[in-house]
C-alpha atoms as an extended CHARMM CRD file, in Angstrom:
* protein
*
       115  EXT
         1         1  UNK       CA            -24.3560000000      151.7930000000       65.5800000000  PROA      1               0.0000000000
         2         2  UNK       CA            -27.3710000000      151.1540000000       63.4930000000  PROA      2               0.0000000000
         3         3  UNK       CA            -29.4110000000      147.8900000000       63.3710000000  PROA      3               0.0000000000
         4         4  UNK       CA            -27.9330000000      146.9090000000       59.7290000000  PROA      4               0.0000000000
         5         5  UNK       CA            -24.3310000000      147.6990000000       61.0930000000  PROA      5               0.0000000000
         6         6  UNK       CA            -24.7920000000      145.9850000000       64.6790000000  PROA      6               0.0000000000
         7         7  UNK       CA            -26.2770000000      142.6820000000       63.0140000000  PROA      7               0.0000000000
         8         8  UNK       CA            -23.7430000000      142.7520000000       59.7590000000  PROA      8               0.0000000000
         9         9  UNK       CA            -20.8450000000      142.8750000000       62.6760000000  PROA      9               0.0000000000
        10        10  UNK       CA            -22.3100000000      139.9450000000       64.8270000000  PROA      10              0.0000000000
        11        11  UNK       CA            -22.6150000000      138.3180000000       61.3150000000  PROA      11              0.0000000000
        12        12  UNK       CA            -19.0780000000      138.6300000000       60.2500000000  PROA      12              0.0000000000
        13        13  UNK       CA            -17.8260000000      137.7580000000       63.8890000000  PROA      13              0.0000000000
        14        14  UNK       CA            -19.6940000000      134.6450000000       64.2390000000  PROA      14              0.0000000000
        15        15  UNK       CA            -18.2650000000      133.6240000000       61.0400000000  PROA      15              0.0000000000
        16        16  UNK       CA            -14.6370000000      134.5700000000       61.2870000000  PROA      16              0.0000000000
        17        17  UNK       CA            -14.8810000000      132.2840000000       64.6460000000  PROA      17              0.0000000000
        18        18  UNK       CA            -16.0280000000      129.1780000000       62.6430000000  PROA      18              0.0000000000
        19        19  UNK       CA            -13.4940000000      130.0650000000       59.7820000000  PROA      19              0.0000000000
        20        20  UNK       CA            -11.0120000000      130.1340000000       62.3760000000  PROA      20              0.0000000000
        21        21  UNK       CA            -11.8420000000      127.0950000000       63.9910000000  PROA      21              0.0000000000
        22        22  UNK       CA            -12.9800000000      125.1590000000       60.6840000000  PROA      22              0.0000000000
        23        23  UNK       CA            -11.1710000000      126.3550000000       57.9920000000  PROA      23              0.0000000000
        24        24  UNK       CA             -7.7530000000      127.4180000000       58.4350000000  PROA      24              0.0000000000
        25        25  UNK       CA             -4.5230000000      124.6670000000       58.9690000000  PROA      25              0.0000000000
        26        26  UNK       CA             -1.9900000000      126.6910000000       60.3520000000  PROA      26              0.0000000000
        27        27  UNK       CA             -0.8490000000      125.0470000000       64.2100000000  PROA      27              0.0000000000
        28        28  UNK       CA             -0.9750000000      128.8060000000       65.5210000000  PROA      28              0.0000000000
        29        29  UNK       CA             -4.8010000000      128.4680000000       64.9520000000  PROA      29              0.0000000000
        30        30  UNK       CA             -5.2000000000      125.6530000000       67.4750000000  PROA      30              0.0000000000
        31        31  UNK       CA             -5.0070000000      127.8930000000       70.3100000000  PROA      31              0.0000000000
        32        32  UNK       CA             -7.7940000000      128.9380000000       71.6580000000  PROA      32              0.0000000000
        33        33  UNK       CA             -8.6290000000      132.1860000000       70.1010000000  PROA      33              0.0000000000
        34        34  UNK       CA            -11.8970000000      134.1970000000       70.6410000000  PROA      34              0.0000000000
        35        35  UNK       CA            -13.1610000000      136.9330000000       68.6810000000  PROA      35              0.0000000000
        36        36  UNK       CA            -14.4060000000      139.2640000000       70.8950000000  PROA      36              0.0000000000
        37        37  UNK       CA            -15.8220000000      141.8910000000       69.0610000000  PROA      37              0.0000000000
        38        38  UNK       CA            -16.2700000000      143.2960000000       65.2440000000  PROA      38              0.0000000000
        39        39  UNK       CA            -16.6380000000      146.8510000000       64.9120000000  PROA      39              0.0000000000
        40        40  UNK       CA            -17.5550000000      148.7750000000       61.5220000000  PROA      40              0.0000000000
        41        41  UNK       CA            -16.9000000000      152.2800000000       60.1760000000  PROA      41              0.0000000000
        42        42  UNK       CA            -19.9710000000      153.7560000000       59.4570000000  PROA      42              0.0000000000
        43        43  UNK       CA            -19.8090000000      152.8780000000       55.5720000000  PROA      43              0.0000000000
        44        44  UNK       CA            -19.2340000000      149.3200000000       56.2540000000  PROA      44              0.0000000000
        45        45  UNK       CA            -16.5020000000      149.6380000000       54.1870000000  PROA      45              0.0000000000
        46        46  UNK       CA            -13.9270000000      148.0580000000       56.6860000000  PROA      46              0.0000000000
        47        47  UNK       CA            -14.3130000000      146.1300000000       59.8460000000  PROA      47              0.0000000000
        48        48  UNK       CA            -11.6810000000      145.9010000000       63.0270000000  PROA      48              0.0000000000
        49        49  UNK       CA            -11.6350000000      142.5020000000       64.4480000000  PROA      49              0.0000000000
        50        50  UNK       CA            -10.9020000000      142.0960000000       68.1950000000  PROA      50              0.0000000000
        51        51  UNK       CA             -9.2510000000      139.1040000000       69.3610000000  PROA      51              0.0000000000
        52        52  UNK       CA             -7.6100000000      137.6420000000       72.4330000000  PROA      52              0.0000000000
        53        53  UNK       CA             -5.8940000000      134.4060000000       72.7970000000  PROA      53              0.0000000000
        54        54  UNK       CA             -5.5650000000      132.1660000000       75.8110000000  PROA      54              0.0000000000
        55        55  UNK       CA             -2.6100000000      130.3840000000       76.6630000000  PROA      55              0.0000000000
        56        56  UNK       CA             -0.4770000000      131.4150000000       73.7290000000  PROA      56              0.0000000000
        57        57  UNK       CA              1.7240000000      133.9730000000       72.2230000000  PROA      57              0.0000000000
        58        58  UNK       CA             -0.3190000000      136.8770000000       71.2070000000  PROA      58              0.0000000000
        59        59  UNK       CA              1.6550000000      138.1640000000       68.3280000000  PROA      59              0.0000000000
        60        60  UNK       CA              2.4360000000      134.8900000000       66.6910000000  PROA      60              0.0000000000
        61        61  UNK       CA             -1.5980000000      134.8720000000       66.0030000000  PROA      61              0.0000000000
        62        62  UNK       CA             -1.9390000000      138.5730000000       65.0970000000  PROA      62              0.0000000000
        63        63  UNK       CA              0.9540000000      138.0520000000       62.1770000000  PROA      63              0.0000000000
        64        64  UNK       CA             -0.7930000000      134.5280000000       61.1830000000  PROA      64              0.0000000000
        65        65  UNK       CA             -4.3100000000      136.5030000000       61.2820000000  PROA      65              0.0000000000
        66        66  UNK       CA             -3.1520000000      139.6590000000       59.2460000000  PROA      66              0.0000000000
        67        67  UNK       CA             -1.1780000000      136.7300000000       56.3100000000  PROA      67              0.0000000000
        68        68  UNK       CA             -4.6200000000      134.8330000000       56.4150000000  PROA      68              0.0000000000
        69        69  UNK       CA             -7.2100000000      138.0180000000       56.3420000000  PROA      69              0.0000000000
        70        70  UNK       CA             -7.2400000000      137.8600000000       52.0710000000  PROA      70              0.0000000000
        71        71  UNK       CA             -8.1060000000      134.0610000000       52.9590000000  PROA      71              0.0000000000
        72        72  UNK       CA            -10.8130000000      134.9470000000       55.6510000000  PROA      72              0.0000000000
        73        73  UNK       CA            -11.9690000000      137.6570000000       53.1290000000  PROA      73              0.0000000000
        74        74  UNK       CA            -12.7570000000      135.2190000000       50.3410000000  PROA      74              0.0000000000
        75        75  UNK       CA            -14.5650000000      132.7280000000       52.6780000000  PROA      75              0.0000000000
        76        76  UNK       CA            -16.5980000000      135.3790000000       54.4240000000  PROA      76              0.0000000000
        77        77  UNK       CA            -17.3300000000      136.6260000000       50.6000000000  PROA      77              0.0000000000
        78        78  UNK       CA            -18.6530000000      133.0300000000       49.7980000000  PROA      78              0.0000000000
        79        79  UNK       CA            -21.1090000000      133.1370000000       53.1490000000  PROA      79              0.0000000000
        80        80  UNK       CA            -21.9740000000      136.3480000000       53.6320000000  PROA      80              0.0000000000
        81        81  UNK       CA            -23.7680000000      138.2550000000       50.9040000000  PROA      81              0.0000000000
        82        82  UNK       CA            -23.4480000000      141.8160000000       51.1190000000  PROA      82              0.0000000000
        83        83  UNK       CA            -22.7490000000      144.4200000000       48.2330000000  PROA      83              0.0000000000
        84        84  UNK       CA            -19.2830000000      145.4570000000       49.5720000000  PROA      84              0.0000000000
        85        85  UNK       CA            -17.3420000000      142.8120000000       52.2220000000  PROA      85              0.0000000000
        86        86  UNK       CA            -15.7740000000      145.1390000000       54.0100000000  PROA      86              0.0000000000
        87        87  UNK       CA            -11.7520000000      145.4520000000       54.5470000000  PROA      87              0.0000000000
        88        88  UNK       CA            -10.7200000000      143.5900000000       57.8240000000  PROA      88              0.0000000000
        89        89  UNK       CA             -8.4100000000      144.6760000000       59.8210000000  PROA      89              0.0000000000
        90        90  UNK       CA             -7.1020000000      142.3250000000       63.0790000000  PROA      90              0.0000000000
        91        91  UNK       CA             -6.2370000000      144.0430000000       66.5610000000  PROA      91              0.0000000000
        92        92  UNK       CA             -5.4980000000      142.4290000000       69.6160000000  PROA      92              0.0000000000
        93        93  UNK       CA             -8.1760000000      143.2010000000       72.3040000000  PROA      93              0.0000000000
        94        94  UNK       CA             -6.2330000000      144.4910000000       75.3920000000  PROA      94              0.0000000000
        95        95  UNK       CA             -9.3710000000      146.0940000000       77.0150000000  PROA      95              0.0000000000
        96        96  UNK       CA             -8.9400000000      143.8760000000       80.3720000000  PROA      96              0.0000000000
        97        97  UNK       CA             -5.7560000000      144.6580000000       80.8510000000  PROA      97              0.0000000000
        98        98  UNK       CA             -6.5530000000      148.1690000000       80.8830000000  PROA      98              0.0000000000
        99        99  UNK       CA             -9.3400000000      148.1790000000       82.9290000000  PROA      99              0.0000000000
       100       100  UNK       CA             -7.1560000000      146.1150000000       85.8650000000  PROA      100             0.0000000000
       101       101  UNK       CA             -4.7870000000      149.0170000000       85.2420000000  PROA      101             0.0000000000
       102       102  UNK       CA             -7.0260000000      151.8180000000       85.7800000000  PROA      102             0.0000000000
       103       103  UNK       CA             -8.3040000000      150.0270000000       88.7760000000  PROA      103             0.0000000000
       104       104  UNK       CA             -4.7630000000      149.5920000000       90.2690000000  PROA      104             0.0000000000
       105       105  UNK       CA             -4.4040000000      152.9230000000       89.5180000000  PROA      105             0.0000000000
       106       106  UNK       CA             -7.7600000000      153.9140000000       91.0550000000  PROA      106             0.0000000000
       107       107  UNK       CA             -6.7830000000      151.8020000000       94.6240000000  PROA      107             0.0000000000
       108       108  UNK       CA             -3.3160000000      153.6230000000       94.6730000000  PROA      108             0.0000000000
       109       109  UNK       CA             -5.2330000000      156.9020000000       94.6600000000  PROA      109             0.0000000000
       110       110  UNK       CA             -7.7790000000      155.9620000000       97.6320000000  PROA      110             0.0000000000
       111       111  UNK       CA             -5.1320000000      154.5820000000       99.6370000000  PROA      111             0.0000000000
       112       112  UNK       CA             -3.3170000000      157.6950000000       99.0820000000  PROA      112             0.0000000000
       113       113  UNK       CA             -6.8030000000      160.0590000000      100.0510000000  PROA      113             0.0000000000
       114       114  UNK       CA             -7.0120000000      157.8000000000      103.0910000000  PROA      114             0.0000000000
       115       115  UNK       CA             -3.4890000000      158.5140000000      104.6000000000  PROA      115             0.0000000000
C-alpha cells in the first residue's frame, strides 16, 4: 500500500474509533468494540473496516455499524479532508479464529506424521 493510502487508512481508523466511542448513542455501541484495521482499494474510493467486539453479540454491532455508516460518513467528512471520503464498508474481523483453526488443523496433522 502506498504511504498516502497506509496513513489515509490509519487516519480514518483512528477516527471511526473516537466516533464510535464519542459520537454515536445507540446501547449496542457501549460494548467494547475495536477497530482493528482499515484497508483501501487502490483508488481510495472505498474503505473495509475491520472490527471485533468483546463480550457481545457480534452481529447485533455489524447491523448497528452498517445503519450508522451514512452517519460515520458525514462525521469523518467534517474531520477528515480529503477530495473523495471514500465508501465504507464494515466486516467483522475473524482473522484469530482462523489462525487457531489452521493451527488445530496443523497439530492434527503432526500428531498424525508422528503415529
Amino acid at each position: 500500500m502506498r504511504y498516502r493510502a497506509e496513513k489515509l487508512a490509519s487516519l480514518i481508523q483512528r477516527e471511526i474509533t473516537d466516533i464510535i466511542m464519542n459520537e454515536l448513542r445507540d446501547p449496542v455501541f457501549k460494548q467494547f468494540i475495536s477497530i482493528t484495521e482499515v484497508k483501501l482499494e487502490a483508488d481510495l474510493r472505498k474503505a473495509i473496516v475491520y472490527f471485533r467486539v468483546y463480550g457481545g453479540d457480534e452481529k447485533q454491532v455489524e447491523k448497528a455499524l452498517s445503519k450508522a455508516k451514512g452517519y460515520i460518513k458525514k462525521l469523518l467528512g467534517e474531520r477528515i479532508v480529503v477530495k473523495f471520503m471514500p465508501d465504507i464498508e464494515f466486516r467483522l474481523d475473524d482473522r484469530v479464529e482462523k489462525e487457531k483453526r489452521l493451527e488445530e488443523l496443523f497439530a492434527k496433522i503432526a500428531k498424525s506424521k508422528e503415529k
